[in-house]
N, C-alpha and C positions, 0 to 999 in steps of 0.2 A: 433757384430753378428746380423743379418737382423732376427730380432723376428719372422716373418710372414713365412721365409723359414723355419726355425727350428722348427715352428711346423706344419708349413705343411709337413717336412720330416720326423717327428714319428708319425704323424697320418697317413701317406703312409705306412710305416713299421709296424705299429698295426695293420691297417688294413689288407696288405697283408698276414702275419702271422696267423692272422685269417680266413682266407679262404685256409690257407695249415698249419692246427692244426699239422699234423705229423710231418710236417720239422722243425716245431716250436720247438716240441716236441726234436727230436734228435738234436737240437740246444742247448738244454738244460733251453728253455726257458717255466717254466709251466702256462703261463696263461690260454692255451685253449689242456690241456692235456683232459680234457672229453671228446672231441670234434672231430669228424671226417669230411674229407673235404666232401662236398658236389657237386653232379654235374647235377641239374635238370636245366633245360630250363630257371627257375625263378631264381636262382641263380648266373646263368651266366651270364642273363639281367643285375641284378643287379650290378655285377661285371663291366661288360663292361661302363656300366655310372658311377662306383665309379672313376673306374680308369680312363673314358675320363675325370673326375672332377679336377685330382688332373695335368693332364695335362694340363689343362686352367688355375686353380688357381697358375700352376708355370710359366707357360708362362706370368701372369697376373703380375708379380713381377719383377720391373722392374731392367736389368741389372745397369744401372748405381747406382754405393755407394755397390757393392757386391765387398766383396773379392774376390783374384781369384779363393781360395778353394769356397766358396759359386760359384762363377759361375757353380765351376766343380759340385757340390753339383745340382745346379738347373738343369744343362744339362742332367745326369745323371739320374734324378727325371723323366726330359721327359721322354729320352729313355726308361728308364726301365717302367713306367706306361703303356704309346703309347706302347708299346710291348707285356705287358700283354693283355692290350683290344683289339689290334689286334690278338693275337693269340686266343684271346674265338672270335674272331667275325669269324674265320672260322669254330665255331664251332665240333671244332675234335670231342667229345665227339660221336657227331652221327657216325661215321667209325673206330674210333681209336681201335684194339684190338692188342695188343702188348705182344708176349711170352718175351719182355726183358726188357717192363718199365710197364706195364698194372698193374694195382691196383692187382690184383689177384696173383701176383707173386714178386712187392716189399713189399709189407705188410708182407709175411712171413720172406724175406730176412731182413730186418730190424728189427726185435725185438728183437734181438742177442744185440742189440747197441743203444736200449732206455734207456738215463740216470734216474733211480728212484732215488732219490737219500732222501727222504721224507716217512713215511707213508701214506701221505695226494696224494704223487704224485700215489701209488699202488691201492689205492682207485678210483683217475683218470682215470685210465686204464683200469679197469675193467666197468667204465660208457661206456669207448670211445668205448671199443669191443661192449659191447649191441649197440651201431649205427650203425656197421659196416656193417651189412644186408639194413638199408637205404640209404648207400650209392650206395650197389651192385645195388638195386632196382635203383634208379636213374641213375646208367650205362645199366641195360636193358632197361628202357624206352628212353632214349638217342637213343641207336642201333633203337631199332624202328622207333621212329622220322626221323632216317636217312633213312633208307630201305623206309620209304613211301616218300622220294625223291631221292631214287637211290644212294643216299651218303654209299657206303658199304664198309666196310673193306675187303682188298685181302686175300684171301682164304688160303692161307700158315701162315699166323698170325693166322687166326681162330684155324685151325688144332691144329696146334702145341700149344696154349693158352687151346683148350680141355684139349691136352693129361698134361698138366700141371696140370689141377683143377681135370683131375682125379687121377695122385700119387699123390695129397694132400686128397683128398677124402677119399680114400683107405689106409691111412699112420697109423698109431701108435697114437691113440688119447694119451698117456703118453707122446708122444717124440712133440707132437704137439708143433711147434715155437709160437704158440701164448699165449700157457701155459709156454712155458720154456720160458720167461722173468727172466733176471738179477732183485733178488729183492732189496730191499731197504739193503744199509749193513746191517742199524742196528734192521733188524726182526730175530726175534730167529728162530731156527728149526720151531715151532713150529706155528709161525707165516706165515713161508712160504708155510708149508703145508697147511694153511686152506686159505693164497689167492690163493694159484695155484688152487683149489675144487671151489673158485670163478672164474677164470678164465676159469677152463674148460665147467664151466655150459654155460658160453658165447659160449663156444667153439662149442659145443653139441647144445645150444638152437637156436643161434644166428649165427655162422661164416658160420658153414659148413653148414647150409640149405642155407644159400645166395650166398654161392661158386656155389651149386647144383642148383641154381636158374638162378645163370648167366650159369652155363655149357649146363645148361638144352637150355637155351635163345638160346646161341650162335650153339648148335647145331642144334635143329631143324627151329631155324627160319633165322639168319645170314648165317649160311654154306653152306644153300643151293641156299642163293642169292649175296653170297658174290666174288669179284674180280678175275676170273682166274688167272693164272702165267703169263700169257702175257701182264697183266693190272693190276699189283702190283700196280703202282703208283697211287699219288693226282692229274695226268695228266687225268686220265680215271673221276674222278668225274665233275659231273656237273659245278662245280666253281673251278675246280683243277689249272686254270691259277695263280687263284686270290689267293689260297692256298697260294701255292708253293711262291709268291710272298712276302707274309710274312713272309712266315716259313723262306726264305734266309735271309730278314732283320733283325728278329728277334737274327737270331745264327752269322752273319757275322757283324750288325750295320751297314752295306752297305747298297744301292739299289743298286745290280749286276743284270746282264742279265744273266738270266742259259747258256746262249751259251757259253759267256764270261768264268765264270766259265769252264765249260766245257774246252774252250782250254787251259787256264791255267793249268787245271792237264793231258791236254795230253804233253803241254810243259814239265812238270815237270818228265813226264813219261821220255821223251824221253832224258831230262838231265840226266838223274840217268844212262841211258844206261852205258857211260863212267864209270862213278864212279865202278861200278858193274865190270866194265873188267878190271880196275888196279885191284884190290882188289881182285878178284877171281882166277885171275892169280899168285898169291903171295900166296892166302890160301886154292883155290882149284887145282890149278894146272890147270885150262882151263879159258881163255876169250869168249866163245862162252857165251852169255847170256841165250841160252836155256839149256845148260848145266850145267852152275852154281843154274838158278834156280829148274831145277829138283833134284842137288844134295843136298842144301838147303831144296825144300822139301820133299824129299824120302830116303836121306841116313839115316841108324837108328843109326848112331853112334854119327850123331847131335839131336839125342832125350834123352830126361831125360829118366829113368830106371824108377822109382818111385814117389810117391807125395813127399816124404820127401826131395829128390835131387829138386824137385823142389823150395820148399821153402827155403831150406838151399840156392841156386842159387840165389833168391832174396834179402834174409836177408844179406848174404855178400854183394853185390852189396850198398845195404842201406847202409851200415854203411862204407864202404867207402866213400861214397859220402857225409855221414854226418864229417866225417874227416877232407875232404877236402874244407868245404865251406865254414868257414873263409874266406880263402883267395880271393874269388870271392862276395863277400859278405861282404858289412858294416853291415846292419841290420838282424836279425838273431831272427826267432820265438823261444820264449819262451816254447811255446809246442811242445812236443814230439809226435814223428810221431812209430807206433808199426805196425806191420803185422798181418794178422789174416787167415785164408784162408777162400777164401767165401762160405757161408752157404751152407748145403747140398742141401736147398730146391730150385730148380731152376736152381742150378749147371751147369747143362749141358748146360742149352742155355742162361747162364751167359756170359759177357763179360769175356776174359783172365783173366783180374786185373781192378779194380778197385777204388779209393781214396773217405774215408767219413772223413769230417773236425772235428777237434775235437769240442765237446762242450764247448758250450761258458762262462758256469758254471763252469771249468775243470774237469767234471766230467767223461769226456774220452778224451784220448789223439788223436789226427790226428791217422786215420787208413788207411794203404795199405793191400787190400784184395786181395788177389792172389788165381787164382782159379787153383787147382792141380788134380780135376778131369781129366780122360784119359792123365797119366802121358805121356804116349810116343809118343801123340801127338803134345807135348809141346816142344818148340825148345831149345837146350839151347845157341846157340848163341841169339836169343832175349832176353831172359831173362834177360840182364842188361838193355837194353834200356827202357826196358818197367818197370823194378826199377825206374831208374831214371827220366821217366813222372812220372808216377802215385806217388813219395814217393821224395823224395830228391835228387837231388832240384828240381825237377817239383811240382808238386800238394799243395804238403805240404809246399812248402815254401811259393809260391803264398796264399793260403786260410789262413793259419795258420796268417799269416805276417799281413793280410787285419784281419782277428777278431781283433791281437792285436792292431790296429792303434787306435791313440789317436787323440781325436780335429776334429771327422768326424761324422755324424750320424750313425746313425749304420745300417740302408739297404744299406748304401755306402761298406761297410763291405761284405756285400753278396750279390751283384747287380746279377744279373743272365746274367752275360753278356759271350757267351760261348766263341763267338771267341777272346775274351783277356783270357777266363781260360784254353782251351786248346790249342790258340795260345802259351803263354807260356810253357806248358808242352810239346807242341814239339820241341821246340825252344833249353829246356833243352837238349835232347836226343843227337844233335849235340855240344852245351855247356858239354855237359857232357867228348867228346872226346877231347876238346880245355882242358878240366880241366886234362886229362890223367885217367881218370876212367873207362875205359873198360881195361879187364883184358889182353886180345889179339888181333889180326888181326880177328880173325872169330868171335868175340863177338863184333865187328864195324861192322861186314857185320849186323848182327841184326838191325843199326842205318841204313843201308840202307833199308835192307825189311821193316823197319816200316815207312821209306820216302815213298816207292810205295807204299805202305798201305794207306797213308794218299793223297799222290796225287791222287790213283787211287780212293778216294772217291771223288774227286773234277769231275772224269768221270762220275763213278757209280751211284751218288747218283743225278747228275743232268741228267743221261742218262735216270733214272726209272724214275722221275717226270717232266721231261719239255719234253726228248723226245720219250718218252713212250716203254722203255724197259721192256722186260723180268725179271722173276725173272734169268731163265738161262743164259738170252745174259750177265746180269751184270754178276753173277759168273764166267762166261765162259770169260770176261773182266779182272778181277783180274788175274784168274788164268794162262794167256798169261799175262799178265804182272808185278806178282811180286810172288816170293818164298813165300807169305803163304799156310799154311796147308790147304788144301782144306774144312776141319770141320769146321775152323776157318773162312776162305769166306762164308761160307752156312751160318752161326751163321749172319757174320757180313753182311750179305747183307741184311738179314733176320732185322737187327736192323737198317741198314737206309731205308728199306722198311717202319718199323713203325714207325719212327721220321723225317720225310722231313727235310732237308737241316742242319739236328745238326752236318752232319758228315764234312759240309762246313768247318765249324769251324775251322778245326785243321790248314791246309795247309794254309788257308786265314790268319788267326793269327800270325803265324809263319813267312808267308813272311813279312809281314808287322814288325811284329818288328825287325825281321831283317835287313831291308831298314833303321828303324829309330835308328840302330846300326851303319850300314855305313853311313850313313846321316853324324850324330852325330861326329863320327871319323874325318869323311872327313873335316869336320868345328872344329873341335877342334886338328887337329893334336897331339902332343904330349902331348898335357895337357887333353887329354883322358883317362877317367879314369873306367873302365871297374865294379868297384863298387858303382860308383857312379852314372853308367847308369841303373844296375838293383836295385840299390835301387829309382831310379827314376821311373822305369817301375811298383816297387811294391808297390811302395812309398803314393798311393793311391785310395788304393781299384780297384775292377776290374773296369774300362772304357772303354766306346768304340771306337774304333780306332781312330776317329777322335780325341777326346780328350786326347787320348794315344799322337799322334804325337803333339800335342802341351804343352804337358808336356815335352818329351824329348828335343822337340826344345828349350824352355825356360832357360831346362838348360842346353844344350849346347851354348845357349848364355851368358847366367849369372855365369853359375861353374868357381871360380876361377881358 
């Protein structure tokens, strides 16, 4: 073992966890549970030359006498570092206002699913909330900074991020998620009632004046200078070239061209056409594409009735798929994966479903969160595809698989590399019908609307930031070309509005391991072995592409 990489790859992973105390925290890791992240100008400096450090110090280490796992270990170290300090060097913080990731709205969603699992950890949490107002404070001076160089957030996040802080505002101080915290098992009644009376003085002294402070911010000073609908994108910012630039490298591990992109998911578009007219002929009874997709999304007899039909839709789903994967699958996570349906707070301009990894303490299992608000919006032929990314085998097999690996440092564990973790999870959706787990012909159409869904963000999301769309021309994009709910476009345009190029991810991932699927085949003929590729693919830790295809290839060379 190369002494010099190994601890320069847990002083990266200390560090980084350090400066994202919360995710630390739901990781189940309590070193910096007091501790809220911070986002001031000086922080970010700081940040941005820790992490160009640990870039040079690994480049500084010479490949030759490294294993191959250490090489993947040091490549890895770059990307992910160079990623970090490029994404604070466009400094988001000055524009970023997000009703789907923005501090003001994962902070309630999340404490549903912080493991206490200590007395010492309940103590913690009650320090971290008293910060929680300096942190706010350091996202209103941010906004500022930006607005005195025209860096402003588009005006449809701002809105909709108001009306968010004010049902929290306005809510039930008793029912408040920042009080109802899971407490330690072992606090008696009596115990729990006198930390929850500490937690709501936080609540009362601390949260909700800093919630009122950014609302306050965001309204009267951002809203009124912030982005029209025609200028949604990081195109309309002053450095929006250079933005956009990383945000692609960042989520893809590529350097693509947004055009590039771009044609690739109008290809992908126009492939699916076919796919859509066998298949709709057979379970809708017409081939016309505009036909199938308005019945897809207007007929109410393809919507769920209720939340409960929704969830029960998903949980069957899961537990099929957990039946079946054995047989597609050598290696198999030791943690269980459970459903929850996602928290009130937020709800509505939540994603469909969502996947949280379990902690790494086991003090919760892998979670699939399914959102069953406005039940009869919700399709029930998607409903298994969209099981099968987010829960088994998409999500949960990937993340769960990568905690438990053995003989790796452990930020290799949780790289934050999107286009290997949601390349995978699309990849499953189409895996899932090769395994025979869709229930019928019209719950496979589902595998195909969530194909247009995914390619038509490979349009969308490079349409709004390279070539300076609409929020409406994107909607108006989707909705000509693929059967989702129109609530569901507005939601999802609205979240690659505020995350530049995360939505690349899925389609870029996906084709790609798929290539190095047929690759693989094509050069192993018959002595291909179909779990012996995805336990290659999971085999370690999330990587990025590049290093994905030189894994597979390796053992396509080498598998007996």
């Amino acid at each position: 073992m190369n002494a010099d990489l190994d601890r320069l790859a847990r002083d990266y992973w200390d560090y980084a966890l350090s400066t994202f105390p919360t995710e630390a925290l739901l990781m189940g890791d309590h070193r910096f549970d007091d501790q809220m992240e911070r986002a001031s100008r000086q922080h970010e400096d700081e940040q941005i030359d820790r992490y160009d450090s640990f870039v040079a110090a690994a480049e500084a280490i010479p490949s030759a006498g490294l294993t191959p796992d250490e090489e993947i270990t040091r490549a890895v170290l770059i990307e992910e570092a160079a990623g970090r300090a490029n994404e604070l060097r466009s400094r988001p913080a000055e524009f970023d206002v997000s009703p789907s990731w923005g501090l003001h709205i994962l902070l309630p969603q999340i404490t549903g699913q912080i493991p206490l699992t200590e007395p010492s950890h309940a103590d913690a949490l009650v320090a971290k909330w008293s910060k929680v107002g300096d942190t706010f404070d350091d996202l209103i001076h941010r906004l500022r900074q930006g607005l005195a160089k025209d860096r402003t957030p588009p005006r449809t996040s701002v809105e909709k991020s108001i009306t968010q802080i004010d049902e929290y505002l306005a809510s039930d101080i008793t029912a408040d998620p920042f009080v109802r915290v899971p407490p330690p098992p072992s606090f008696a009644p009596e115990e729990i009632v006198a930390w929850q009376a500490r937690l709501a003085q936080q609540v009362v002294g601390v949260i909700r004046p800093a919630y009122a402070r950014y609302r306050d911010e965001l309204a009267n000073e951002v809203l009124p200078r912030s982005r029209p609908e025609e200028q949604t994108g990081v195109r309309w910012l002053p450095d929006g070239e250079e933005v956009y630039a990383r945000a692609i490298r960042r989520h893809t591990s590529l350097d693509m061209a947004p055009l590039d992109i771009h044609n690739i998911g109008l290809e992908e578009i126009a492939r699916l056409g076919d796919e859509y007219r066998r298949l709709g002929g057979a379970v809708l009874g017409t081939t016309k594409l505009t036909e199938i997709y308005d019945r897809l999304r207007n007929d109410p007899t393809l919507r769920f009735e209720n939340a409960e039909q929704v969830v029960a839709g998903a949980q069957s789903a899961m537990d099929r798929a957990r039946e079946a994967i054995p047989d597609w699958f050598g290696r198999l996570p030791e943690a269980d994966c459970v459903m929850q349906e996602v928290p009130a707070a937020g709800a509505k301009d939540a994603p469909i479903a969502y996947y949280l990894p379990p902690a790494t303490d086991g003090s919760r299992p892998g979670t699939y969160f399914i959102n069953a608000t406005e039940p009869i919006t919700r399709t029930r032929y998607e409903s298994e595809a969209l099981a099968f990314h987010e829960s088994i085998p998409g999500h949960h097999l990937q993340l769960a698989i990568a905690q438990e690996l053995e003989g790796i440092p452990e930020f290799r564990k949780h790289a934050q590399v999107t286009v290997y973790v949601e390349g995978w999870g699309l990849y499953t959706e189409r895996l899932a019908d090769e395994m025979g787990l869709y229930s019928g012909q019209l719950e496979r159409m589902g595998m195909l609307s969530f194909d247009s869904w995914r390619a038509g963000r490979l349009v969308v999301d490079t349409g709004i930031h390279a070539l300076g769309w609409s929020k409406q021309e994107a909607i108006d994009y989707l909705a000509e070309n693929s059967p989702q709910a129109l609530n569901n476009i507005e939601t999802e345009v609205e979240r690659y509005i505020g995350m530049p190029g995360q939505a690349l991810a899925y389609m870029i991932g996906r084709r790609e391991i798929v290539k190095l699927r047929t690759d693989a085949k094509r050069h192993m003929g018959a002595g291909f072995d179909i779990k012996g590729f995805h336990d290659t693919v999971l085999g370690s830790g999330p990587v990025p592409l590049a290093i994905l295809r030189e894994l597979v290839e390796d053992w396509a060379e080498t598998a007996p």
